[in-house]
C-alpha positions in Angstrom: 59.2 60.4 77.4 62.9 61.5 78.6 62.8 63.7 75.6 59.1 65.4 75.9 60.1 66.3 79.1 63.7 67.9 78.5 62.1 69.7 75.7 59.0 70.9 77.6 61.4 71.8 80.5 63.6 74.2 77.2 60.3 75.8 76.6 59.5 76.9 79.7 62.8 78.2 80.7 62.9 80.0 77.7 59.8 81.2 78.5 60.6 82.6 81.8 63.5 84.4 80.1 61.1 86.1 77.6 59.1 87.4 80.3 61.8 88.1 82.4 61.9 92.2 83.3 65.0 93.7 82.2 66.3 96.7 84.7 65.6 99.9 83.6 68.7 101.5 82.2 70.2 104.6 83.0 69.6 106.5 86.4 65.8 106.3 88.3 64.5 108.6 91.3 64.4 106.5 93.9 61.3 108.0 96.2 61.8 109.8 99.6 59.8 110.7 101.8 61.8 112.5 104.8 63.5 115.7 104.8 67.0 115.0 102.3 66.5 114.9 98.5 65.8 112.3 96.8 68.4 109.9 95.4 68.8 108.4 92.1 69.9 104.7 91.6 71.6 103.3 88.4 70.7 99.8 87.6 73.6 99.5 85.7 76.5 99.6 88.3 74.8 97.4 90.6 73.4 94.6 88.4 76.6 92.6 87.9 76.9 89.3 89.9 73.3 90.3 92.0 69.6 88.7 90.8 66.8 90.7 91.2 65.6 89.8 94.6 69.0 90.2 96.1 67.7 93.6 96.5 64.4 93.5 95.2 62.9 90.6 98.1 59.0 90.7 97.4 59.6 90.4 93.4 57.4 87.7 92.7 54.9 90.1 93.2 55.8 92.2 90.4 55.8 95.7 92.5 59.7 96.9 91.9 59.6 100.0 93.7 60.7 100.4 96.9 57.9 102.8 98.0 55.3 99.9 96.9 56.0 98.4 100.6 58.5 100.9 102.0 55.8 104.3 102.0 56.7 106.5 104.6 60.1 108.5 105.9 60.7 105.6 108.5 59.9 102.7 106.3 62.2 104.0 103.5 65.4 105.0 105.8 65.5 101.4 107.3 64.9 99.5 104.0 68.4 101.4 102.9 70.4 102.5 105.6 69.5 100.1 108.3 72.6 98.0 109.8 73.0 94.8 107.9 69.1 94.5 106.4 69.1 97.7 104.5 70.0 97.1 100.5 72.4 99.9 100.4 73.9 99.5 103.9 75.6 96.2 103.4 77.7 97.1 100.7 78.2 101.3 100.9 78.4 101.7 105.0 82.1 101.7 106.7 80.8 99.8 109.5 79.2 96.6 107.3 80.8 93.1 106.9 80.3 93.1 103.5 81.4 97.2 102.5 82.5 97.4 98.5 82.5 101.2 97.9 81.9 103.6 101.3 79.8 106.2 100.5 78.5 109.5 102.4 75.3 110.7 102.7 75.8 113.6 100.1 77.0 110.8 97.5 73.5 109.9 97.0 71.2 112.7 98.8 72.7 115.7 96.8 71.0 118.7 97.5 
């Protein structure tokens, strides 16, 4: 029975991993809707050591965008700039805890 189980248990969790959504590679346009240009985000620098719903909290509902939940100018700012909930405050804002890499505003909002 020990063995069903542990094998059942394999299957599955290879499973998962098959159906698993790989990041999208390369840079994406990351929607805006206030007054700077939009920014661009690159799955690739900021997949290392992070699961998908470090960033991405309602995942299990399969909607990966941002502007799914996050649709208007207000909405948008706070789910990355605002102090220690938005995604890209906590690790690119000078005043966070947890800064990696301090960025400005024209780092990501060129235009």
């Amino acid at each position: 029975m020990k063995k069903i189980v542990a094998l059942a248990t394999a299957i599955l969790f290879c499973a998962a991993l098959a159906l698993a959504a790989d990041a999208p590679k390369g840079k994406i346009k990351v929607a805006n809707f206030g007054g700077k240009e939009a920014t661009t985000f690159n799955h690739d620098t900021h997949t290392k050591g992070t699961k998908c719903v470090d960033c991405h909290h309602k995942a299990d509902s399969k909607d990966f965008k941002c502007s799914g939940c996050h649709n208007d100018a207000d909405k948008m700012k706070d789910a990355a700039h605002k102090k220690e909930v938005g995604k890209c405050y906590g690790c690119h804002n000078k005043n966070s805890a947890t800064v990696v890499k301090e960025l400005k505003c024209a780092d990501c909002h060129a235009g």
